[in-house]
N, C-alpha and C positions, 0 to 999 in steps of 0.2 A: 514411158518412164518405168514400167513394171517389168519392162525385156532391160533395160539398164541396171536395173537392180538386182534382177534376177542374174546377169554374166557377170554382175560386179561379186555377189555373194558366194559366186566359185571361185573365186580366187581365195589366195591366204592373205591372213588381214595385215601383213606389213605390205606386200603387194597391191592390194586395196587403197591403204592407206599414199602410199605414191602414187597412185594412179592420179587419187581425187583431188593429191595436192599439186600433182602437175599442169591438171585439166583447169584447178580452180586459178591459180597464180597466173599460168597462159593467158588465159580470159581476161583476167581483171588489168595486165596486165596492155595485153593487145586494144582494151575498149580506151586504156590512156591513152597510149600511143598514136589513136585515129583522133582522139580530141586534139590531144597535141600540135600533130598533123592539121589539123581543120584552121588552130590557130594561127602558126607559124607561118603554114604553108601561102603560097596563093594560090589563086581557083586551078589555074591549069596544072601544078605540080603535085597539087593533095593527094590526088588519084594514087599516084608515083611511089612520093612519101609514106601514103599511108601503110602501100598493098607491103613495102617492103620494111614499113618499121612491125608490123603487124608479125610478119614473117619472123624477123628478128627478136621481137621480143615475146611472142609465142615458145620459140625455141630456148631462149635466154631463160626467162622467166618461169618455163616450165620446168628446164632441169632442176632450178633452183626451188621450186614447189616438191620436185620429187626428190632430191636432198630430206627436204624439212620432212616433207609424209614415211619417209622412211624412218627416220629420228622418231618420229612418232609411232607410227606400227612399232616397231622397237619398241618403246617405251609400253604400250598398248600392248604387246605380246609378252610381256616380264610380270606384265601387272596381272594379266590373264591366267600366267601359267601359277604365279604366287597366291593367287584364291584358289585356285584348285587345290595348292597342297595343305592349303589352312584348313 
């Protein structure tokens, strides 16, 4: 956790900020997907379903994470540069 933090702290923080919103969206994203899958599916197709909704909404949902974390770095880097000059 402390090598994650440490390569995450080189970067610049709108950069940053997409990173953790790609990674967190991805995730939370792909953990529905296999539940979904689990339900829907039946036993021999889940495997199938899952491996490629996981895929798909890793990808899907993370661009849409790194949209938002941008929007925010953004927002986070205006508010940062605005106390400096106060």
């Amino acid at each position: 956790m402390r090598g994650l933090r440490e390569s995450l702290s080189g970067l610049p923080l709108i950069l940053r900020c997409a990173v953790v919103g790609s990674v967190c969206a991805g995730t939370i994203a792909s953990i529905l997907v296999v539940v979904g899958a689990v339900r829907n599916y039946s036993r021999g197709d889940v495997a199938q379903a899952a491996l490629f909704g996981v895929v798909e909404a890793f990808v899907l949902a993370g661009s849409a994470g790194a949209l938002l974390g941008l929007v925010v770095g953004l927002f986070a880097y205006l508010v940062r540069a605005a106390k400096r000059h106060l």
